[in-house]
C-alpha positions as CSV (number, residue, x, y, z in Angstrom):
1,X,143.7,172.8,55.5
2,X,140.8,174.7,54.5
3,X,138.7,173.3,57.4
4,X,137.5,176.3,60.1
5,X,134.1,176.2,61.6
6,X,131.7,173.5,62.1
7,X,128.0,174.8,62.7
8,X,124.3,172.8,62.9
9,X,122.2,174.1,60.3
10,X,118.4,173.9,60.7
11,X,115.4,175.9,59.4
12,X,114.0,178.9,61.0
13,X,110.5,178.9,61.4
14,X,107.7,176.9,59.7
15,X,108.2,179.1,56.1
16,X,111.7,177.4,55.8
17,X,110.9,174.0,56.6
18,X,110.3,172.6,52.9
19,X,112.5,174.9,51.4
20,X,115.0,173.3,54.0
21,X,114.1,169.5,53.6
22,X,113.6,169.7,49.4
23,X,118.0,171.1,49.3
24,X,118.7,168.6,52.5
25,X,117.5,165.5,50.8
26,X,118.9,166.7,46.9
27,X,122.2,166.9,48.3
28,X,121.8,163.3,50.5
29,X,120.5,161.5,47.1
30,X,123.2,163.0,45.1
31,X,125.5,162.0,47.7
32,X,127.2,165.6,47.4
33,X,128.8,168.5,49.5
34,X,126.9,171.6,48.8
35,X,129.2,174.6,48.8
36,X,128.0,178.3,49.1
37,X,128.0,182.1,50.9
38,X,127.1,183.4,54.2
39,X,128.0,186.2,56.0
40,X,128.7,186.2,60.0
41,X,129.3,189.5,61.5
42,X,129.3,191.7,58.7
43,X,132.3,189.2,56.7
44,X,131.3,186.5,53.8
45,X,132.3,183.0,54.8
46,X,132.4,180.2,52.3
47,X,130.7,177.4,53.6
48,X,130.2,173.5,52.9
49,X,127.0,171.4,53.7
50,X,126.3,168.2,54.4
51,X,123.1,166.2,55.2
52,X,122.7,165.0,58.9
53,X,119.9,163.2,60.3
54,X,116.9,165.8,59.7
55,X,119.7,168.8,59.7
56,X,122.8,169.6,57.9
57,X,126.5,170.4,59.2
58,X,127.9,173.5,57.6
59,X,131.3,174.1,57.7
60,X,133.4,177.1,57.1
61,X,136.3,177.3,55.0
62,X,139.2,179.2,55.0
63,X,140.0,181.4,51.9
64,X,143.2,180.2,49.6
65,X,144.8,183.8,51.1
66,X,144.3,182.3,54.4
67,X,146.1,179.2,53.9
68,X,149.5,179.0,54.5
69,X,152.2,177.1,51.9
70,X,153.4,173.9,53.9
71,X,156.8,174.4,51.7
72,X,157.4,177.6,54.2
73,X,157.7,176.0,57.2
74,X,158.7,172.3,56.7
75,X,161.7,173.0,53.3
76,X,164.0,173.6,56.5
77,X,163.6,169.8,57.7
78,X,166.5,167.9,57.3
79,X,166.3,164.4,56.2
80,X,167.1,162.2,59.1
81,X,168.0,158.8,58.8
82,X,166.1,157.0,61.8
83,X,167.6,154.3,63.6
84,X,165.5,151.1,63.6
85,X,165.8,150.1,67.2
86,X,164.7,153.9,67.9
87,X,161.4,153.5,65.3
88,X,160.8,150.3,66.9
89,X,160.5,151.5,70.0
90,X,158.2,154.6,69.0
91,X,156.1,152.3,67.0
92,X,156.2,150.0,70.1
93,X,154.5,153.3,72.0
94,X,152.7,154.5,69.5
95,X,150.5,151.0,69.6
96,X,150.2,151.2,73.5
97,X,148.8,154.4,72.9
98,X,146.2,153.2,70.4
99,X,142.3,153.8,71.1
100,X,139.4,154.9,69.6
101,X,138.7,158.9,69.6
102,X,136.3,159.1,72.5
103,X,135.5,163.4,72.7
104,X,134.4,162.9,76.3
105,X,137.6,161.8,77.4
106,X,139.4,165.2,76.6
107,X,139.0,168.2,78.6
108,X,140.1,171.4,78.5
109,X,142.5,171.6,81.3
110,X,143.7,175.4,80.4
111,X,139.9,176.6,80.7
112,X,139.4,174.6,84.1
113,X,142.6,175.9,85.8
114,X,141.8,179.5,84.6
115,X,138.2,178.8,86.3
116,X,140.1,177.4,89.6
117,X,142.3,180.7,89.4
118,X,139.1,183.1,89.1
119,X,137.6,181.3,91.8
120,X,140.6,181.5,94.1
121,X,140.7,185.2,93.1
122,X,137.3,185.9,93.6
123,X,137.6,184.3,97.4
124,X,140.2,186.4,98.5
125,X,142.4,183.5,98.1
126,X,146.6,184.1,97.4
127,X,147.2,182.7,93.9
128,X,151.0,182.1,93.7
129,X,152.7,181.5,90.4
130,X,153.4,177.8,89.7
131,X,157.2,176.4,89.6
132,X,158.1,175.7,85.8
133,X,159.5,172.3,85.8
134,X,162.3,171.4,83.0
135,X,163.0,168.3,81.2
136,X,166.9,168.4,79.8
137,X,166.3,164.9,77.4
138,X,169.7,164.3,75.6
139,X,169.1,161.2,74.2
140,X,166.1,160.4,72.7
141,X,166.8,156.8,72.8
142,X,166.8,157.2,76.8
143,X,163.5,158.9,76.8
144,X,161.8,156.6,74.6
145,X,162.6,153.8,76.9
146,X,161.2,156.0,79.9
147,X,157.9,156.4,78.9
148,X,158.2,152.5,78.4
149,X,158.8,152.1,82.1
150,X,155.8,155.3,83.4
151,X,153.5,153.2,81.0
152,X,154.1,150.0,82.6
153,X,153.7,151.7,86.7
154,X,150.4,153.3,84.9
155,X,148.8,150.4,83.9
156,X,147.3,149.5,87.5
157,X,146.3,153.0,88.4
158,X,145.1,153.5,84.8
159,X,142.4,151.1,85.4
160,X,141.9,152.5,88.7
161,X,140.9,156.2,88.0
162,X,139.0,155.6,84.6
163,X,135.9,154.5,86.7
164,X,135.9,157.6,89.0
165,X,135.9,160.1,85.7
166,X,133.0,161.9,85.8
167,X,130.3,161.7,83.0
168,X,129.9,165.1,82.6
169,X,131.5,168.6,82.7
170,X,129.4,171.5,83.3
171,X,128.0,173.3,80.1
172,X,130.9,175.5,78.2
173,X,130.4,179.1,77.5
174,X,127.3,179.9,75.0
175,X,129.5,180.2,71.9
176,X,130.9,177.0,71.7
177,X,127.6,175.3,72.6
178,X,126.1,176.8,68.8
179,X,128.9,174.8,67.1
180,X,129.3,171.0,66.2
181,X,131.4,168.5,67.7
């Protein structure tokens, strides 16, 4: 919850190397976080640090003012009793589904279709709007079993296109290059 930011931290010219290395290697023998101040653009950040490799990660953190009560949005749920054949077959999903987190295999489809559109644009091209498409699911039951059957026509073209992903995108905007993955 109180996660924002995360940034490499390294020295800044040869005066700050030791000064750098002797608070890097208390807080990797001690096994600790190291929380403290900085200011970005003129506002004071509280931020966390931790050893890696020769540098550190520092993360910002959100203020408690900034963090929101969970009791405010979910005291409305209402308890549900769920049908076993229905968690079953979730569950049953939910395992197909399972993988390890692989960054690289996410992309930022928004940011690549806004790039296609300024592209288009800048060409001369005509840029019509796209058709919404609707989904009316009544029964969830129904629905559950559906993505049963799309997983199982996937499977073969699954294997298929996995091998013609590329390896890399082409570098993100300056920002987002400073901060850690």
């Amino acid at each position: 919850m109180y996660l924002r930011d995360p940034y490499y931290i390294a020295p800044d010219g040869d005066v700050g190397h030791q000064a750098f290395a002797v608070i890097r290697e208390a807080i990797r023998k001690e096994g600790m976080v190291a929380v403290g101040k900085v200011v970005f653009t003129s506002r004071e950040h509280i931020i966390a640090l931790e050893t890696r490799d020769k540098g550190m990660l520092g993360v910002t953190l959100r203020y408690p003012y900034e963090v929101r009560k969970q009791a405010d949005y979910f005291e409305e749920i209402a308890d549900e009793k769920v049908p076993k054949d229905m968690l079953d077959l979730a569950i049953h999903i939910v395992n197909t589904k399972r993988g390890d987190f692989n960054p690289e295999h996410f992309e930022d489809e928004y940011e690549d279709a806004l790039k296609e559109l300024i592209e288009k644009k800048a060409k001369g091209e005509r840029i019509e709007a796209p058709t919404p498409t609707r989904s009316n699911v009544v029964n969830l039951m129904d629905a559950l079993r559906a993505s049963i059957k799309a997983e199982g026509k996937n499977e073969g073209r699954k294997a298929k296109t996995s091998a013609q992903r590329p390896t890399k995108k082409a570098a993100r905007s300056t920002g987002r290059q400073k901060k850690a993955s």
